[in-house]
Every structure is written in C-alpha cells, then in structure tokens.
C-alpha positions as CSV (number, residue, x, y, z in Angstrom):
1,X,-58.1,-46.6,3.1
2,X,-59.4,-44.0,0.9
3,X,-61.6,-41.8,4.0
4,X,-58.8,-40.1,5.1
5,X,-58.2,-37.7,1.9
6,X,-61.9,-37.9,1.4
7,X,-62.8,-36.2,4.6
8,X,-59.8,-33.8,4.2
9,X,-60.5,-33.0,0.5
10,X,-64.2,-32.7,2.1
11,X,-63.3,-31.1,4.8
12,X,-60.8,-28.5,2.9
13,X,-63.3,-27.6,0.0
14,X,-66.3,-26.9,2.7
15,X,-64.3,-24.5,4.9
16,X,-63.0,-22.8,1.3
17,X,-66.4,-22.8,0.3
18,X,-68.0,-21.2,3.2
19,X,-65.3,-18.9,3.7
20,X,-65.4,-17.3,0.1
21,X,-69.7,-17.1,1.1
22,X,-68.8,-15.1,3.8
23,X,-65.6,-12.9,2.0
24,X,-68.2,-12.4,-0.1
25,X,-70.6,-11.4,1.2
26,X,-68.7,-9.4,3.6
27,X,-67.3,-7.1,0.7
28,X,-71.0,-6.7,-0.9
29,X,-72.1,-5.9,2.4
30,X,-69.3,-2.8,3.1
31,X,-69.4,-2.3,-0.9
32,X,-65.9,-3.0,-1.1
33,X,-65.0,-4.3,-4.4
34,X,-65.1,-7.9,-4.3
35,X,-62.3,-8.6,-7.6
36,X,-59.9,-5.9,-8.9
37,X,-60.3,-5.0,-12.2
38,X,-63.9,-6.2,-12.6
39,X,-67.5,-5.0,-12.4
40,X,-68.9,-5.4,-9.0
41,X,-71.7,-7.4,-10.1
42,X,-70.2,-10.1,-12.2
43,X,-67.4,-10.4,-9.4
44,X,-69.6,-10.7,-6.8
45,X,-72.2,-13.3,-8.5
46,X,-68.9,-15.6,-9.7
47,X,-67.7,-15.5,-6.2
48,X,-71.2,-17.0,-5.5
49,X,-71.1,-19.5,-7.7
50,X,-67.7,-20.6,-6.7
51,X,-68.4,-20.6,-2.9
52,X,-71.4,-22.4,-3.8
53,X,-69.6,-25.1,-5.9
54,X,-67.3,-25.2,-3.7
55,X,-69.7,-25.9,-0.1
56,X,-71.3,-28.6,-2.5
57,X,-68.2,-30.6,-3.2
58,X,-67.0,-30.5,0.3
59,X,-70.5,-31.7,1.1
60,X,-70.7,-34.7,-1.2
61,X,-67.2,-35.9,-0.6
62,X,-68.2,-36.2,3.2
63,X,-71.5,-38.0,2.5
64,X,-69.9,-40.4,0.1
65,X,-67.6,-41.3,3.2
C-alpha cells in the first residue's frame, strides 16, 4: 500500500530535481544571478548540489518501488 506516496514522493523530488538543474543552469548560462545576496559561485555550485540530491532521491524512491 505504500507505492503510491513512493512513486509521488519519487516522482515529486525528480521533477524538483531536474527543474532546479535546468533553473540553474539556465541563470549561469545568461549570468543572471542564481541567489540574491550571494556570490555567484557558491550559489550556483549549492544549487548543484541540491538539484543533484534532489534527482537522486527521486530516483531511488522509484527503484525501491
């Protein structure tokens, strides 16, 4: 009984993931600042590491389906 909030949870955190990959890389790309308030560099690597993260748990709660 527990797939269904798996594969959402999965589901959810994957499109986050890939999403902040692609705002993110998006800003670097046009040099728009990617955080207010923040060096562009550490902004831009943290978003990294988040949208990375966050692809990997969306990925292993739908293989653990």
């Amino acid at each position: 009984m527990e797939s269904g909030p798996e594969a959402f949870a999965g589901v959810a955190f994957a499109l986050f993931g890939a999403g902040l990959l692609v705002w993110t890389g998006a800003c670097a790309r046009t040099g728009t600042p990617v955080a207010e308030g923040v060096s562009r560099p550490v902004a831009a690597v943290t978003a990294l590491l988040a949208g990375v993260l966050f692809l990997i748990t969306g990925a292993w709660l739908l293989v653990a389906l």
